[in-house]
C-alpha positions as a printed NumPy array, in Angstrom:
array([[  0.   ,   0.   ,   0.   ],
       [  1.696,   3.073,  -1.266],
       [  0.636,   5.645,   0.999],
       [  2.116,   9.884,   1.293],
       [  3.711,  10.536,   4.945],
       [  0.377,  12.094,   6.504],
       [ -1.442,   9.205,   5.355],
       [  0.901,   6.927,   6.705],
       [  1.216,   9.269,  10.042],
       [ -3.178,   8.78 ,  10.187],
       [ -2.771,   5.147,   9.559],
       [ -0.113,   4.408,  12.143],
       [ -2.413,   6.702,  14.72 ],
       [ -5.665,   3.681,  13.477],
       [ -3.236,   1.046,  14.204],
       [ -2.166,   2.505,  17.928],
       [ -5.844,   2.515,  18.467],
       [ -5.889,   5.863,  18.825],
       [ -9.289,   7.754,  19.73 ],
       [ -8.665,  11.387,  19.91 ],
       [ -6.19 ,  13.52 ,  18.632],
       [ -5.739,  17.024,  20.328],
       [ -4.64 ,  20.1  ,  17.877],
       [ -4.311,  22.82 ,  16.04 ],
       [ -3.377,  23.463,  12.618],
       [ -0.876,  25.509,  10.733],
       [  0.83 ,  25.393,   7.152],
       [  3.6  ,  22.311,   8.346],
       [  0.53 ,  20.268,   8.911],
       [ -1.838,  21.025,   6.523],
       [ -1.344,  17.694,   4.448],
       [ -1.805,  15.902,   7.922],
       [ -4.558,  17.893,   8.354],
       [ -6.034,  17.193,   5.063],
       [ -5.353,  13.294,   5.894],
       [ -7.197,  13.18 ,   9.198],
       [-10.177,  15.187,   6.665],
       [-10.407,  11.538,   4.658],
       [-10.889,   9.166,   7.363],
       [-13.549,   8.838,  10.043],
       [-11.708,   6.502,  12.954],
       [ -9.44 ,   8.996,  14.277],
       [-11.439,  11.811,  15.319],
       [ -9.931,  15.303,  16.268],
       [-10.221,  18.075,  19.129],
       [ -9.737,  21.974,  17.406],
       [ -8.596,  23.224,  20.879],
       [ -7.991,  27.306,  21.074],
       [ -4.184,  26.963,  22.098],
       [ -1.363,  24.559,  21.997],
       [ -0.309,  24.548,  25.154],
       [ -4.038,  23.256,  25.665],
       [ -3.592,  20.703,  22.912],
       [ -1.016,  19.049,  25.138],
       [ -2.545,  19.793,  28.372],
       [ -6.071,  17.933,  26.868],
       [ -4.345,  14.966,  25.893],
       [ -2.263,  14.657,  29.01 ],
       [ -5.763,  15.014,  30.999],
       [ -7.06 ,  11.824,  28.473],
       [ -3.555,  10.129,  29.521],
       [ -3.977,  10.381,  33.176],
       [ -7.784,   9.723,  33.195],
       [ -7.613,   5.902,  31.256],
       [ -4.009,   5.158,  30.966],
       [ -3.553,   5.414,  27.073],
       [ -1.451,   7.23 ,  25.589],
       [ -2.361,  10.499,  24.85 ],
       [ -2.054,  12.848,  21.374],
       [ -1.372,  16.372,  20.303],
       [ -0.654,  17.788,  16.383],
       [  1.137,  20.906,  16.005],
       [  2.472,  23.103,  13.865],
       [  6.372,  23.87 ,  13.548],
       [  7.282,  27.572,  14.755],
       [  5.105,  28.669,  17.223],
       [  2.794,  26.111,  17.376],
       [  5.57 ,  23.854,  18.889],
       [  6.663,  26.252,  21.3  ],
       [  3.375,  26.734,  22.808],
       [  3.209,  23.136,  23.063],
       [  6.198,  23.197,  25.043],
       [  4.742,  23.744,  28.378],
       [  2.344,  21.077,  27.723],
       [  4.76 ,  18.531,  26.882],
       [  7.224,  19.704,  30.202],
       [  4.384,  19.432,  32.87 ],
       [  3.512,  15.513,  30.97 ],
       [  7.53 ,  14.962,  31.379],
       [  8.277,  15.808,  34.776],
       [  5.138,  13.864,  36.003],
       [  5.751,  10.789,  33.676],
       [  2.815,  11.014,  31.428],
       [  2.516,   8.984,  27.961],
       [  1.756,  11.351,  25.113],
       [  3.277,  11.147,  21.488],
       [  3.253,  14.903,  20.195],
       [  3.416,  15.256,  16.388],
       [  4.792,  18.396,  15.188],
       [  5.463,  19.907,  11.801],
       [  8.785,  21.431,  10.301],
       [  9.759,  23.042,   7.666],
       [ 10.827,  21.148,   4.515],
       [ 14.292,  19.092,   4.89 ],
       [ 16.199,  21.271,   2.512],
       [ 15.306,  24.289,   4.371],
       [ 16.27 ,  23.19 ,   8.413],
       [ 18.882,  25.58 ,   9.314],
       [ 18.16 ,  28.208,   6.979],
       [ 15.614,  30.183,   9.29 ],
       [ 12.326,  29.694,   7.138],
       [  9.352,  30.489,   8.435],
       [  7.976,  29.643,  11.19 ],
       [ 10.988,  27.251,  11.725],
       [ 12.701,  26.369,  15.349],
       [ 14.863,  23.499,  16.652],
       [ 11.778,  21.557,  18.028],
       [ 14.497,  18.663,  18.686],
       [ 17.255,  21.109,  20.315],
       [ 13.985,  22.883,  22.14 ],
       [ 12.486,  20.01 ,  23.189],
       [ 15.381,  17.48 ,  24.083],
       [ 15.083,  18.562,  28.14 ],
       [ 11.984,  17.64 ,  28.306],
       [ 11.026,  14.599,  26.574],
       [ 11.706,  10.954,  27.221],
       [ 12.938,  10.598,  23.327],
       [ 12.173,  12.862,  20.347],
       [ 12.45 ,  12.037,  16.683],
       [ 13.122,  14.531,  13.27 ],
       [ 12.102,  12.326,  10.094],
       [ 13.732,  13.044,   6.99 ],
       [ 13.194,   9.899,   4.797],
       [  8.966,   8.812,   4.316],
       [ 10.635,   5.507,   4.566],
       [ 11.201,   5.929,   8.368],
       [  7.603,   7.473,   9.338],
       [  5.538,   4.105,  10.202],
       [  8.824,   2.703,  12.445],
       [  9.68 ,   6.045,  14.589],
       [  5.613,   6.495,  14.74 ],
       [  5.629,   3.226,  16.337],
       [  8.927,   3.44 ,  18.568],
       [  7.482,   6.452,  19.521],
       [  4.297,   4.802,  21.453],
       [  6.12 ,   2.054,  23.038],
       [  8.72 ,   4.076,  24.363],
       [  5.632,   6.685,  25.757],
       [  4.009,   4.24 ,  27.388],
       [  6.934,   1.201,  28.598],
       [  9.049,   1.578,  31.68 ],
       [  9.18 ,   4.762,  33.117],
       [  6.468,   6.527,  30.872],
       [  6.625,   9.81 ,  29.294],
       [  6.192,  12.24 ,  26.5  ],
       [  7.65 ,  11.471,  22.826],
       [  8.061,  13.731,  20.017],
       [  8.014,  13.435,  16.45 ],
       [  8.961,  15.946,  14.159],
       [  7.639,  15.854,  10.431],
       [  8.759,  18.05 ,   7.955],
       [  6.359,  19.287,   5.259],
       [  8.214,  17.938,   2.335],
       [  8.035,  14.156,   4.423],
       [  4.053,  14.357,   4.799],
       [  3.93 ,  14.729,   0.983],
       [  6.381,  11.935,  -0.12 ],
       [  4.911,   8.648,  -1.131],
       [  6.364,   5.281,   0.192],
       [  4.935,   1.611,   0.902],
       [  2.898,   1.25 ,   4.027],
       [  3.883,  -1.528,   6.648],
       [  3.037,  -0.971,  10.549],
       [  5.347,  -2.676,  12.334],
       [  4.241,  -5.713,  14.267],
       [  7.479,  -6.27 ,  16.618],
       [  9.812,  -3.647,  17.944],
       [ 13.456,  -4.408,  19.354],
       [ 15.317,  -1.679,  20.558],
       [ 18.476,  -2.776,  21.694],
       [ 19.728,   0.125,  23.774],
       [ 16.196,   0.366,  25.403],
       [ 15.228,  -2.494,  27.494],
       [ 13.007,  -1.742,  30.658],
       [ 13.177,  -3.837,  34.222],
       [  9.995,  -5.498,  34.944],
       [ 10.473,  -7.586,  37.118],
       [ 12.222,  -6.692,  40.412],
       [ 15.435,  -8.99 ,  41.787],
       [ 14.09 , -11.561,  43.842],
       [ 16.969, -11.639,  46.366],
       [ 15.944,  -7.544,  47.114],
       [ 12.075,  -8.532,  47.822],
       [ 13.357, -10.891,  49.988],
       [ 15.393,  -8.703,  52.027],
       [ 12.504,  -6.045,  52.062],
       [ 10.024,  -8.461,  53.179],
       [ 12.009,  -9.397,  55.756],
       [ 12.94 ,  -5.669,  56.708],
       [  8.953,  -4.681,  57.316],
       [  8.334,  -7.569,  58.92 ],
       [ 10.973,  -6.992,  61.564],
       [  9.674,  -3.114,  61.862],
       [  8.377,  -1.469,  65.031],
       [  7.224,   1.943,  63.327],
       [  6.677,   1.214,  59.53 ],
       [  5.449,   3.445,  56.865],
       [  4.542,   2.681,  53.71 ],
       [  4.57 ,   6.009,  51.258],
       [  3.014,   6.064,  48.441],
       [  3.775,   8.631,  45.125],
       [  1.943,   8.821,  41.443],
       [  4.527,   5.454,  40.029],
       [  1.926,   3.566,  41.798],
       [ -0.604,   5.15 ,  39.732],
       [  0.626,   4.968,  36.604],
       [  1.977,   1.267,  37.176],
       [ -1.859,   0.526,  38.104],
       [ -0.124,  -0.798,  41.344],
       [ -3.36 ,   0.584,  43.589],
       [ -5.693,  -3.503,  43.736],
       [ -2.173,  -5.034,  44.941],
       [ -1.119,  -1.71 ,  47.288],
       [ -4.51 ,  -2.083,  49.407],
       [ -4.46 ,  -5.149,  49.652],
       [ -0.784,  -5.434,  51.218],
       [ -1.365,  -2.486,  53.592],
       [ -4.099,  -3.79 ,  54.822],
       [ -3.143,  -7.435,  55.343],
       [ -0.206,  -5.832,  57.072],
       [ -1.887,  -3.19 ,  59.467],
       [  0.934,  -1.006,  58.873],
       [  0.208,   3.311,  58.112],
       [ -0.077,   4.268,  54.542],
       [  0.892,   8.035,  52.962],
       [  0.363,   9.231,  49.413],
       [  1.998,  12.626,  47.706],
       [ -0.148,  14.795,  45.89 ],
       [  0.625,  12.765,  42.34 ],
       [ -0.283,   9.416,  44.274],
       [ -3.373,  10.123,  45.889],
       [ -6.219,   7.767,  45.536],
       [ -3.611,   4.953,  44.964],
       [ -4.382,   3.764,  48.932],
       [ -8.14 ,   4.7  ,  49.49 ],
       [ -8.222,   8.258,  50.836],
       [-11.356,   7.184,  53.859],
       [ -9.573,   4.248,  54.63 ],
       [ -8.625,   4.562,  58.653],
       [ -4.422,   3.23 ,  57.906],
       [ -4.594,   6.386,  55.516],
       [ -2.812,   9.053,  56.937],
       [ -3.737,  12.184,  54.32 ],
       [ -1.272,  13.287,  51.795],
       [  2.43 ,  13.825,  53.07 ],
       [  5.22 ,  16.924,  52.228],
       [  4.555,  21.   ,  52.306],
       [  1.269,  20.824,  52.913],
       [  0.791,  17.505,  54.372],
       [ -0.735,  16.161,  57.454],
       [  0.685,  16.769,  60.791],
       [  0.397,  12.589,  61.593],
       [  1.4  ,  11.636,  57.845],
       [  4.99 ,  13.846,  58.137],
       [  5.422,  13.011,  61.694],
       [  5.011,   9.312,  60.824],
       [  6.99 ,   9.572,  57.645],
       [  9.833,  11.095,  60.045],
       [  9.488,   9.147,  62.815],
       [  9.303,   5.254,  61.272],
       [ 12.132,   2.943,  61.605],
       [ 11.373,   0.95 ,  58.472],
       [ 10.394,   3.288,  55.027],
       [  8.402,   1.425,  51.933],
       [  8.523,   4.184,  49.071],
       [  6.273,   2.654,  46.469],
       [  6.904,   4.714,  42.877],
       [  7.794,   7.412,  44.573],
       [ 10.864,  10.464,  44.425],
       [ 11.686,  12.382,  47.751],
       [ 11.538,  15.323,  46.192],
       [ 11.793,  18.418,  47.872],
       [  7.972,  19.379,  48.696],
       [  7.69 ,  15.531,  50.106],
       [ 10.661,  15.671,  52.305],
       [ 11.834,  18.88 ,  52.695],
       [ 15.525,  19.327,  53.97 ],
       [ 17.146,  15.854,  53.525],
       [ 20.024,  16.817,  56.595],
       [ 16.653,  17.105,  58.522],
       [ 15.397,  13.807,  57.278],
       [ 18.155,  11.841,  57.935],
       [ 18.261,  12.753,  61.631],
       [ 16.25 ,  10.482,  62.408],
       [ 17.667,   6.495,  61.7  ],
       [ 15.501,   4.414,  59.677],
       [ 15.723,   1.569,  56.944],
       [ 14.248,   2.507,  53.405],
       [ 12.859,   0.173,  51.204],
       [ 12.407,   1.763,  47.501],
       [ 10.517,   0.812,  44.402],
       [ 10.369,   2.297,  40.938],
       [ 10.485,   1.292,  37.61 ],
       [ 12.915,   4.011,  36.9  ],
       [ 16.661,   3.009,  38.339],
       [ 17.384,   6.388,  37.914],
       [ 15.389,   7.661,  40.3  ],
       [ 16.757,   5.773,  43.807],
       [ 18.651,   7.003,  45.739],
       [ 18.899,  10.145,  43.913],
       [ 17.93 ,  12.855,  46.847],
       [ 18.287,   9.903,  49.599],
       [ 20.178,   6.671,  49.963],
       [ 17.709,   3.515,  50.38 ],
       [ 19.106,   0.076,  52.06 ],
       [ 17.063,  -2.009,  49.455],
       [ 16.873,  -0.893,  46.133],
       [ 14.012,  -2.851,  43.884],
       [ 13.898,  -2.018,  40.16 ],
       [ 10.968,  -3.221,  38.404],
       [  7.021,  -2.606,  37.572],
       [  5.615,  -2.165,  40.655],
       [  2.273,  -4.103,  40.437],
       [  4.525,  -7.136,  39.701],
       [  7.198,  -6.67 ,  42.629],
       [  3.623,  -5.836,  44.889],
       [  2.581,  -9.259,  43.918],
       [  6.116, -10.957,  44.44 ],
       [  6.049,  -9.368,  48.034],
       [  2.373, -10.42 ,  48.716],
       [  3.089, -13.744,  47.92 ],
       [  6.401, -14.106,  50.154],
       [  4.097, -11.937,  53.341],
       [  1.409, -14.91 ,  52.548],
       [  4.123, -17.695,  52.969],
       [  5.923, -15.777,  56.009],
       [  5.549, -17.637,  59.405],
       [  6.8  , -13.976,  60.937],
       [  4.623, -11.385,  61.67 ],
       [  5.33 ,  -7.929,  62.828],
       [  5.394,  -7.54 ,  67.002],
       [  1.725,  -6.235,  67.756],
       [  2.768,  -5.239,  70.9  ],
       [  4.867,  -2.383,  68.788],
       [  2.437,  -2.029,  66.209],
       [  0.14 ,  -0.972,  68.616],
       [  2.343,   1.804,  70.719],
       [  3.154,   2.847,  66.732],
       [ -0.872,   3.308,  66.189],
       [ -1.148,   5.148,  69.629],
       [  1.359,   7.701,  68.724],
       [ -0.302,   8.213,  65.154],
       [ -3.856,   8.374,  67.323],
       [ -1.589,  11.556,  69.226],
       [ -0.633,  13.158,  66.19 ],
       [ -3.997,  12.674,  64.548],
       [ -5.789,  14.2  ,  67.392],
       [ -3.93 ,  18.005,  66.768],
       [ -6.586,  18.17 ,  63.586],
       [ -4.584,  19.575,  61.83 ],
       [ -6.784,  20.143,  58.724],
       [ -9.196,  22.511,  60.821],
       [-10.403,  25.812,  59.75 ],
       [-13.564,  27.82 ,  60.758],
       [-16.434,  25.832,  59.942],
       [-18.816,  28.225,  62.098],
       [-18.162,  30.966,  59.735],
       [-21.074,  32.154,  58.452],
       [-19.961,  35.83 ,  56.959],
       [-17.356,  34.93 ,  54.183],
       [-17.505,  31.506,  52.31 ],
       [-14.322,  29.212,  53.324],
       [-12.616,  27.688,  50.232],
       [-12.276,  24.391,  52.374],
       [-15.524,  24.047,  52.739],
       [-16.518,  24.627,  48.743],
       [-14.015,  21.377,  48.567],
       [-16.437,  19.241,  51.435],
       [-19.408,  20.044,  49.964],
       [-17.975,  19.582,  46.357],
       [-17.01 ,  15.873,  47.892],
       [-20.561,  15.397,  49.335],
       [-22.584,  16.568,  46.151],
       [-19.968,  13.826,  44.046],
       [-20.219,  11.408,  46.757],
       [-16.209,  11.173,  45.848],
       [-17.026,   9.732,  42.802],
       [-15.775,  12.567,  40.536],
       [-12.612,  13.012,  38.504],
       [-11.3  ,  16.235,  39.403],
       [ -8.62 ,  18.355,  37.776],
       [ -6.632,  21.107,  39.431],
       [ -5.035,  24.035,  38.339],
       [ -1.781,  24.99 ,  40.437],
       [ -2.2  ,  27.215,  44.058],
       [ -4.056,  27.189,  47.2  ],
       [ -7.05 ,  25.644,  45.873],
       [ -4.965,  22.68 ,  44.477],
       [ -3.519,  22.197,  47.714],
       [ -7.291,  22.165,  49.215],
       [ -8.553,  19.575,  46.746],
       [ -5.574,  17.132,  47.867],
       [ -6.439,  18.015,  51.632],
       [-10.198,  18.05 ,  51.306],
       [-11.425,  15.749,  48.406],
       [-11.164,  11.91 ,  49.524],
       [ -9.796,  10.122,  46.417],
       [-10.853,   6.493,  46.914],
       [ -9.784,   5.263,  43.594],
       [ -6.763,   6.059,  41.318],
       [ -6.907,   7.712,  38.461],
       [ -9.453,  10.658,  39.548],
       [ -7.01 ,  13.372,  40.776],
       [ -5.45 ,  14.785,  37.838],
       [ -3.136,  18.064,  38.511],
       [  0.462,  19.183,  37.915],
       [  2.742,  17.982,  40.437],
       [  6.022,  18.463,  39.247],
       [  5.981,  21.383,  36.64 ],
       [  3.019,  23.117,  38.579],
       [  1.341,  24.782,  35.769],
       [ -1.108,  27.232,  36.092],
       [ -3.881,  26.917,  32.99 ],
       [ -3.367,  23.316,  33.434],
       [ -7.22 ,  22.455,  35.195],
       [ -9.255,  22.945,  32.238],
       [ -7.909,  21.439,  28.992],
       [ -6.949,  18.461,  31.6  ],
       [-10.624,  18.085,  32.707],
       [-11.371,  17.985,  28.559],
       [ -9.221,  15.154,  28.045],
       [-10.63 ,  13.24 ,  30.953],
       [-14.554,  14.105,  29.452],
       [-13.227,  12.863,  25.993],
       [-11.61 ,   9.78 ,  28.201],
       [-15.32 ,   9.203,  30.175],
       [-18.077,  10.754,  28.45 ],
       [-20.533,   9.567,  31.161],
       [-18.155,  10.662,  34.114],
       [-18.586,  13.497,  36.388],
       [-15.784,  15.898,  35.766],
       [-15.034,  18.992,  37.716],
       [-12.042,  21.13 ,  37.738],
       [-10.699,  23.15 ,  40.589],
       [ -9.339,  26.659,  39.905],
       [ -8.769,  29.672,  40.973],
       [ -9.21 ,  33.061,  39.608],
       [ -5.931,  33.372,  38.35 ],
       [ -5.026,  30.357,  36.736],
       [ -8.295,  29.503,  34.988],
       [ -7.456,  33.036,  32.728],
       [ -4.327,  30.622,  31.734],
       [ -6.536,  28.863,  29.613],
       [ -9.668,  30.213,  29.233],
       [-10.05 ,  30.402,  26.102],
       [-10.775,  26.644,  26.059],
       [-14.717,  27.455,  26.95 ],
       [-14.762,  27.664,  23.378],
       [-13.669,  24.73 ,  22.784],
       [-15.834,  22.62 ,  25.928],
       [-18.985,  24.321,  23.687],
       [-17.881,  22.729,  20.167],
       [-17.655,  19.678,  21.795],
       [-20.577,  19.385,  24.423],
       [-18.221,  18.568,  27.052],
       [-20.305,  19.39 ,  30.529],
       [-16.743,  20.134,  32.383],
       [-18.185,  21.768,  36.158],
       [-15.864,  24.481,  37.103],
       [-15.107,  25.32 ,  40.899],
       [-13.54 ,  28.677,  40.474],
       [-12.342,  29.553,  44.308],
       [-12.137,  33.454,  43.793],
       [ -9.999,  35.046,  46.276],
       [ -9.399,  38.435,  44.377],
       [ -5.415,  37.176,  44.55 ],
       [ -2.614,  35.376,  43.452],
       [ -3.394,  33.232,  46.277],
       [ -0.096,  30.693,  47.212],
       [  1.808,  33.471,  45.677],
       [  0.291,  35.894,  48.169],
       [  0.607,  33.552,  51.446],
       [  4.548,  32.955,  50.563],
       [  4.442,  36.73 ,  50.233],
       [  2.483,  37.162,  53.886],
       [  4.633,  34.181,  55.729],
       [  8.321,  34.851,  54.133],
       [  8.534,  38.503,  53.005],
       [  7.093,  40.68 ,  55.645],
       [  3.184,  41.203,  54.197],
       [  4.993,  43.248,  51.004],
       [  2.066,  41.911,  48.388],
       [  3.813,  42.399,  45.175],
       [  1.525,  42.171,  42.196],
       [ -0.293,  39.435,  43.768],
       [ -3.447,  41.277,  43.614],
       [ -5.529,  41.011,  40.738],
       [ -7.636,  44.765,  40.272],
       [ -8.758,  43.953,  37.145],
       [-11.209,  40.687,  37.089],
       [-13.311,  40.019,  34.837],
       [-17.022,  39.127,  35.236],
       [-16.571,  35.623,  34.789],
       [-20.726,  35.072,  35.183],
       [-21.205,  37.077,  31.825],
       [-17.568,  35.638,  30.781],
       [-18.762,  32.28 ,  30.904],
       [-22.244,  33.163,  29.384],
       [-20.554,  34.496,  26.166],
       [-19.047,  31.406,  25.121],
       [-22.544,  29.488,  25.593],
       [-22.402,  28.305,  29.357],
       [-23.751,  28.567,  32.436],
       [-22.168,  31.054,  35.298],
       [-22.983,  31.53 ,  38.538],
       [-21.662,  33.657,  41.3  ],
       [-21.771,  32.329,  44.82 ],
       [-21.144,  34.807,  47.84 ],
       [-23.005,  33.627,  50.556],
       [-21.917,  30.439,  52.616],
       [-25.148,  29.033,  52.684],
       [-26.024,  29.014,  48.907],
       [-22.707,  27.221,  48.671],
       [-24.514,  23.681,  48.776],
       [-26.887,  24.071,  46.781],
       [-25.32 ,  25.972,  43.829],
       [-22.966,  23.178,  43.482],
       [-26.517,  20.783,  43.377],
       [-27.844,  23.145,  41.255],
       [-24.585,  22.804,  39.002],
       [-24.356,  19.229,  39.073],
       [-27.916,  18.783,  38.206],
       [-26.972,  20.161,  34.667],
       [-25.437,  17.011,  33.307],
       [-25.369,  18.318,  29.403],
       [-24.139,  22.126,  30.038],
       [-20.584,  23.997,  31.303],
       [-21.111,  25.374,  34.643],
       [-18.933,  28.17 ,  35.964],
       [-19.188,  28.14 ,  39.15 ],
       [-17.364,  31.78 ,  40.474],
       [-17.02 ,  31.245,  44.672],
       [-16.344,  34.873,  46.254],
       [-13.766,  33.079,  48.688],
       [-11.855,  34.342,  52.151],
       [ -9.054,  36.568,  50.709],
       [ -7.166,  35.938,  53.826],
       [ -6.823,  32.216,  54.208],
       [ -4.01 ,  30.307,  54.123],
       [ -2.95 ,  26.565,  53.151],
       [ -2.094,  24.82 ,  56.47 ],
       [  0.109,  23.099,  57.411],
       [  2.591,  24.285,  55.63 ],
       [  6.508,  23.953,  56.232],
       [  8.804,  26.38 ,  54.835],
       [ 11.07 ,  25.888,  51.619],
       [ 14.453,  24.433,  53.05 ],
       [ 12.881,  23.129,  56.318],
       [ 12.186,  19.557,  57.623],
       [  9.306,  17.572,  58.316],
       [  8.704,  18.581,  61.636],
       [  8.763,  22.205,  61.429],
       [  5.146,  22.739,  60.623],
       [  3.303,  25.877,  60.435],
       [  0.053,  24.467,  61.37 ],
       [ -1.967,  27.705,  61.966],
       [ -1.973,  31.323,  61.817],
       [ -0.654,  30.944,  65.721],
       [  2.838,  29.704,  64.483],
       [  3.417,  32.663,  61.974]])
């Protein structure tokens, strides 16, 4: 089958099983374009801005586990997409992006619209490709998918040139790939599970903390079920939450900056540390002198080798899928004719019981004057019965989602972790629509960051996707303007945002619904009222306490146990 390089990029898309592709076109892509125009299985998103593109298809990753997919254009189009593809990178999200170029003979000779999307790109992908023969389009297509979505996964780029999309050549998908410098662990050394069975089996304080590897590794049936056999405490980060059931009783609440006063105390108090798919980075753990004051045993798994022992050293390194070296473990804690001393489990509980008992999630729940953003999050949980997927954008209301929302399941917290991009909430919470038409979706935002992106209402009309919007409206750059309160004497620099629009008539003008909630005690029932609408867009605009803070918090450079838990420690 003699086919020109965009059909043969369409075809190789039919082959990957590929539902939805997220773009935006421009002159590099216009024979791709016109491809994607003669078929009917592939079917594609017009989205208002790259970035969005990538953001969408990253929300569609994270929702089902599939890889996700963006189209670009060369020039600018790529280097919108480029904050897209970094926040997918740095929390280990399968996309392939397809971009355009310029045509081969003109690379390096600053046409228009041309970049060095390879050169750009290179930090912050897990592999990127430039084709310059047709010949090579159906194998790199294909390399890039498996290497998106094996091991560690991440975002791939291919780069097309305009003169490659025209070219003809013969079609073949590949069936097989071998890549012989690219060859994944999956299964972990048996001698290390040994040892690490044996090591939280002999603990008196164990922890078991959980980040977003376990997640993606769809780790969460086999993580349950081991913590709970075992008895022992359980933590998540922010990109691992709802791997361990957040209403479970062993769950402690999310660990790090803004963590839980038990969760951190625990994490720094344990003798014996399981780290399933997880990084110590620097919001989990803080200062790592300050961590490693206290003596304990680490355990660590992750599919990437590259990643332990990298900000801490562990005892028992275990490379390998986690849902397989879960299952290894299980089986050798099934056989084990040792069990941990209850005596010690016990005083370990009783101490956590201590720590649990400062509450430290409290706020004013009396308030009847000024709505709490906390409380927006409880209801928000009630009216979903915790059954929603729910995006984030990046601030204090992300930080009151992970607090406030009790993920159950994985899978339905979607947010940037690592990158922390702002505008990331509501292209996300597209993809995940796309990903579950019949899901409840609802995206978290604040004033600020939902203008990141806004222009993306446009795009939620086109395609009837019923995306609820929680926009916590606290008339400032809110994280931005508690660093500012906390760290540099009250001296609010161009944190406050004068100039907001009306986002009631805002989100009217694109075709949606907007309401505007001031009141605590219409808070309820405008989010019933919202979620009542099953076909339309809601924006819901909650007038917010200016003055509230994220707590606990510990400051940057700090350890564990140097929580702010209130306005009384500032």
């Amino acid at each position: 089958m003699r086919l020109s390089g965009a059909e043969i990029t369409i075809q190789c898309l039919q082959e990957e099983g590929v539902e939805y592709v997220f773009g935006y076109p421009g002159g590099a892509v216009l024979y791709i374009y016109d491809a994607l125009f003669n078929q009917d299985k592939v079917k594609h998103i017009l989205v208002r801005h790259e970035q969005a593109a990538v953001h969408a298809a990253d929300g569609y990753a994270r929702a089902n586990g599939r890889p996700g997919v963006a189209l670009v254009t060369s020039g600018p189009g790529v280097t919108n997409a480029v904050t897209g593809i970094a926040t997918a990178y740095m929390d280990s999200i399968p996309l392939v992006i397809i971009s355009g170029q310029v045509p081969v003979p003109a690379i390096g000779l600053d046409a228009f619209q041309e970049v060095d999307t390879v050169g750009i790109t290179r930090p912050c992908v897990k592999h990127n490709f430039l084709v310059k023969n047709v010949a090579d389009l159906a194998s790199t297509i294909k390399k890039a998918f498996y290497l998106a979505a094996s091991g560690r996964p991440g975002p791939v780029l291919v780069d097309i040139p305009k003169d490659v999309s025209q070219q003809i050549a013969e079609f073949e998908y590949p069936k097989t790939l071998s890549l012989r410098s690219y060859n994944p662990v999956t299964k972990g050394h048996s001698g290390q599970i040994r040892k690490a069975v044996q090591m939280l089996m002999e603990a008196r304080r164990p922890m078991i903390y959980v980040g977003g590897g376990a997640v993606l590794g769809e780790a969460s049936d086999a993580l349950t079920h081991m913590v709970r056999q075992l008895g022992y405490p359980c933590t998540n980060t922010l990109m691992g939450l709802g791997a361990y059931p957040g209403t479970d009783p062993q769950f402690l609440g999310m660990l790090g900056m803004h963590g839980t006063y038990e969760a951190n105390l625990a994490m720094q108090h344990s003798d014996v540390l399981l780290a399933v798919g997880a990084r110590f980075d620097d919001r989990v753990i803080g200062n790592p002198q300050h961590f490693f004051t206290e003596e304990r045993r680490i355990i660590h798994i992750d599919i990437d080798p590259s990643s332990i022992s990298k900000r801490v050293r562990v005892d028992v390194p275990i490379v390998g899928n986690i849902s397989d070296v879960l299952e290894e473990m299980q089986k050798l804690i099934d056989a084990s004719t040792v069990q941990a001393d209850p005596v010690a489990l016990k005083a370990w509980w009783t101490q956590i019981g201590e720590w649990r008992a400062r509450d430290c999630l409290r706020y004013d729940r009396a308030n009847q004057t000024v709505i709490k953003p906390q409380s927006v999050v409880e209801k928000l949980y009630e009216v979903t019965r915790g059954e929603a997927i729910v995006t984030s954008d990046v601030g204090q209301h992300q930080m009151w989602a992970a607090q406030y929302y009790k993920f159950d399941k994985p899978r339905r917290w979607i947010n940037s972790g690592g990158l922390g991009t702002m505008g990331f909430g509501l292209p996300a919470a597209m993809g995940a629509q796309l990903a579950y038409p019949e899901a409840t979706v609802a995206c978290v935002t604040g004033e600020a960051s939902i203008q990141m992106c806004i222009q993306e209402l446009s795009t939620c009309k086109q395609y009837h996707l019923p995306v609820k919007i929680i926009n916590l409206n606290n008339r400032y750059l809110g994280m931005v303007r508690q660093w500012q309160q906390i760290l540099h004497g009250n001296r609010y620099s161009e944190s406050y945002m004068d100039a907001l629009p009306d986002f009631v008539k805002l989100a009217e003008s694109y075709g949606h619904v907007g309401m505007r909630i001031d009141r605590p005690a219409d808070v309820e029932p405008a989010l019933r009222e919202a979620f009542a609408l099953k076909d339309r867009v809601v924006f819901m605009d909650f007038q917010t306490d200016q003055t509230e803070n994220v707590f606990p918090m510990v400051k940057a450079g700090q350890g564990l146990t140097e929580m702010l838990l209130g306005a009384e420690d500032l």
